[in-house]
N, C-alpha and C positions, 0 to 999 in steps of 0.2 A: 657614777655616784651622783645621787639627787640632792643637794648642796645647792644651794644660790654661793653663785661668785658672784661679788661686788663689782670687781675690774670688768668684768665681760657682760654683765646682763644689762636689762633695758634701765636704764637710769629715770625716765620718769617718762611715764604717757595716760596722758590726760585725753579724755573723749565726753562728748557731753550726751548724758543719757537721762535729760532732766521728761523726757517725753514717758521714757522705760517706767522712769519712778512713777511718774504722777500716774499714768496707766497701771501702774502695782500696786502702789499703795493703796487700801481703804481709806476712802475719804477724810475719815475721823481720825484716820492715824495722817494723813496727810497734814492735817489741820494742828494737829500736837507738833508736829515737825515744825511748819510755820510760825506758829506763837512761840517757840522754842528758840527759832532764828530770831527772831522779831527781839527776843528778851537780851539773845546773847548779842544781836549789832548795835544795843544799845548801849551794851558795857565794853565793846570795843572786844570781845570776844569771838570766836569764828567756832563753827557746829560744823561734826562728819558725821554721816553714817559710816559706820565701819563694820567688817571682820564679817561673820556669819550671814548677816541679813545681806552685805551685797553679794557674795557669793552666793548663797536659797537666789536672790532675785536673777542672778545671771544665769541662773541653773532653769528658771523660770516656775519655781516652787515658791510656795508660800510661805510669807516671812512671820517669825512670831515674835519672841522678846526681840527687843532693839537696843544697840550697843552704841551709843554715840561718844565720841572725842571731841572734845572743849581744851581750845588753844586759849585760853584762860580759866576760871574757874570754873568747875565742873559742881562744884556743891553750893556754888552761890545761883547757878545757874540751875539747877536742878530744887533748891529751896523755891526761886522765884514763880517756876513754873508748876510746884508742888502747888504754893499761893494761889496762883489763880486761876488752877482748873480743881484744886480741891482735891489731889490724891496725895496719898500719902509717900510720905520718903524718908530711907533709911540711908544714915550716912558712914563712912566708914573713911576718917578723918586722915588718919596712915596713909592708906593710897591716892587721897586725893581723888575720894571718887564717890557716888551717889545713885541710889536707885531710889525712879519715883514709880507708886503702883497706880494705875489708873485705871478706873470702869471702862470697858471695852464691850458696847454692847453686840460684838460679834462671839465672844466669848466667855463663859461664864467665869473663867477662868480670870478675866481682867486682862491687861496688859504691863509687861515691865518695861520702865527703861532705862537703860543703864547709863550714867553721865560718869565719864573717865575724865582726866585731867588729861590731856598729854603728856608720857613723861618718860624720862629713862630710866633703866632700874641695874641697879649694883646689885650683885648676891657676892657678901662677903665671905659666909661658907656653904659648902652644900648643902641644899634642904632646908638652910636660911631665911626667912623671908626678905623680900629686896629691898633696899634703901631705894626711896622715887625721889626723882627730882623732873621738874617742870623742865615740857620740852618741845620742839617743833613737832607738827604734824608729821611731815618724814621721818624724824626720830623714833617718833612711839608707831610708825608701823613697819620699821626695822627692827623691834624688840618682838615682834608677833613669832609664831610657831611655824607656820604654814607660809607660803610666798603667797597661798589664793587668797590666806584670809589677810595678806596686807593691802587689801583693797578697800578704798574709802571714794564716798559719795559729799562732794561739796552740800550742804544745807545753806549758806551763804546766800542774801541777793546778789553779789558779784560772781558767785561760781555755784549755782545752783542747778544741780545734777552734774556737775562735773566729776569725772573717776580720777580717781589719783589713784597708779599704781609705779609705786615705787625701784619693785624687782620684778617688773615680769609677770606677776600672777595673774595676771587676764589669761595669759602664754599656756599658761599652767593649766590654768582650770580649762581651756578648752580642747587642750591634749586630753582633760582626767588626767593630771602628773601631779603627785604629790612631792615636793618638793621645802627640806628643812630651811630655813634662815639660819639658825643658827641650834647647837647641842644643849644650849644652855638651860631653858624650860625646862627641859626632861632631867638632864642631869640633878638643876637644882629644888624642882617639889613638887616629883612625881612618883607613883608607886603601883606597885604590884603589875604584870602583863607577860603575856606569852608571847614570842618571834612569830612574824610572818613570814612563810615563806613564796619565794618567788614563782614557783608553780600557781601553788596555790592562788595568788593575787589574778597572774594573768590568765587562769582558768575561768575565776569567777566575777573579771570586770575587765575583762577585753581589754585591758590596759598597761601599762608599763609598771614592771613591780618596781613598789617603794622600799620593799626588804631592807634594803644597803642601809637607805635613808629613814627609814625608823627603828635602827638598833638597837638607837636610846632606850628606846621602850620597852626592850625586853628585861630591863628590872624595875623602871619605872614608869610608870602611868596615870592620866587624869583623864575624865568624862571628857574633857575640852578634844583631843587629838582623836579618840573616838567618835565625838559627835561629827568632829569635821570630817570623817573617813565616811561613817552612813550619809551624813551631806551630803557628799558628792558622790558615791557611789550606789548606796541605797543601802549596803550593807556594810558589816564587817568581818575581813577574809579569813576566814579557814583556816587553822594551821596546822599542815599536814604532820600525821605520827612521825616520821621520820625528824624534825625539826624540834620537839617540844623535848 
């Protein structure tokens, strides 16, 4: 069963891969990174890269939108930074969270990035949206989906390119093991999907089915658990007649 246990997994391993980054990142997005740090060690606030973009960079694939966690605030911090490079941002006061759009002249498309608060989340009913409350950087990447995407990159002067992974998901993602944190995501506001089955999986990604571990998903479903399965695998698997 593909389950993170708490009692038994890796409780925290840090490696510093400030080399990796700065060799991945395009410059310009380097430099947003920096000004970004620069604004949050002024307010006594600490920056991560997290979820997506460090798993694409450990995969050694190209990062697009950017998700950072702000161990203080995440829309004052994302205001400041809107300020003075001139892009726009939209706030979204509930969760404690903020997205700024910025010209990207690699993409005509622009660039997003996403400022999260850190925080825990309560779902008082099914399908609820969560109560958040302000929380440590372990905290909010114990409430992730995935064990790979609880992986976070220090932005920090004191810890810049440091990996913090909390459960193992370096572990993970170099097996290709998809592995749940917890049922609760899926249980509480996701919808519509069809079962994987374990043939199928380990036909078409030479890897260990997640079947067991994405049960959830056979009523419920979001973009978020799909994207992370093409993520890391390139696709998403097949589910044989016999299963549907």
């Amino acid at each position: 069963m593909l389950y993170f246990d708490a009692m038994n997994d890796i409780s925290l391993r840090n490696i510093n891969l400030s080399a990796t980054l700065d060799a991945f990142l395009p410059p310009h997005v380097r430099d947003l990174l920096h000004l970004a740090a620069e604004i949050a060690a002024r307010n006594n606030w600490r920056l991560y890269l997290v979820g997506g973009a460090v798993r694409d960079m450990l995969l050694g694939r190209t990062i697009g939108d950017l998700d950072l966690t702000v161990e203080g605030d995440a829309i004052g911090l994302a205001d400041a930074l809107a300020t003075q490079i001139g892009g726009r941002v939209t706030h979204h006061v509930q969760f404690g969270t903020a997205m700024v759009e910025v010209r990207d002249p690699s993409s005509a498309a622009g660039l997003i990035l996403d400022f999260v608060t850190a925080r825990e989340e309560r779902y008082p009913l099914p399908a609820a949206l969560p109560e958040v409350h302000p929380a440590t950087l372990q905290e909010d990447l114990l409430r992730r989906d995935f064990t790979m995407n609880a992986l976070a990159i220090g932005l920090n002067t004191t810890d810049y390119g440091t990996l913090y992974d909390v459960c193992g998901g370096l572990h993970d993602l170099e097996l290709r093991q998809l592995r749940i944190l917890h049922a609760r995501p899926y249980s509480s506001s996701m919808t519509g999907s069809r079962p994987i089955s374990r043939a199928s999986w380990r036909k078409r990604t030479n890897t260990r089915s997640p079947a067991r571990s994405l049960r959830p998903l056979r009523k419920r479903s979001t973009t978020r658990p799909r994207s992370t399965i093409i993520g890391v695998f390139g696709r998403t698997p097949v589910v044989d007649a016999e299963t549907r």
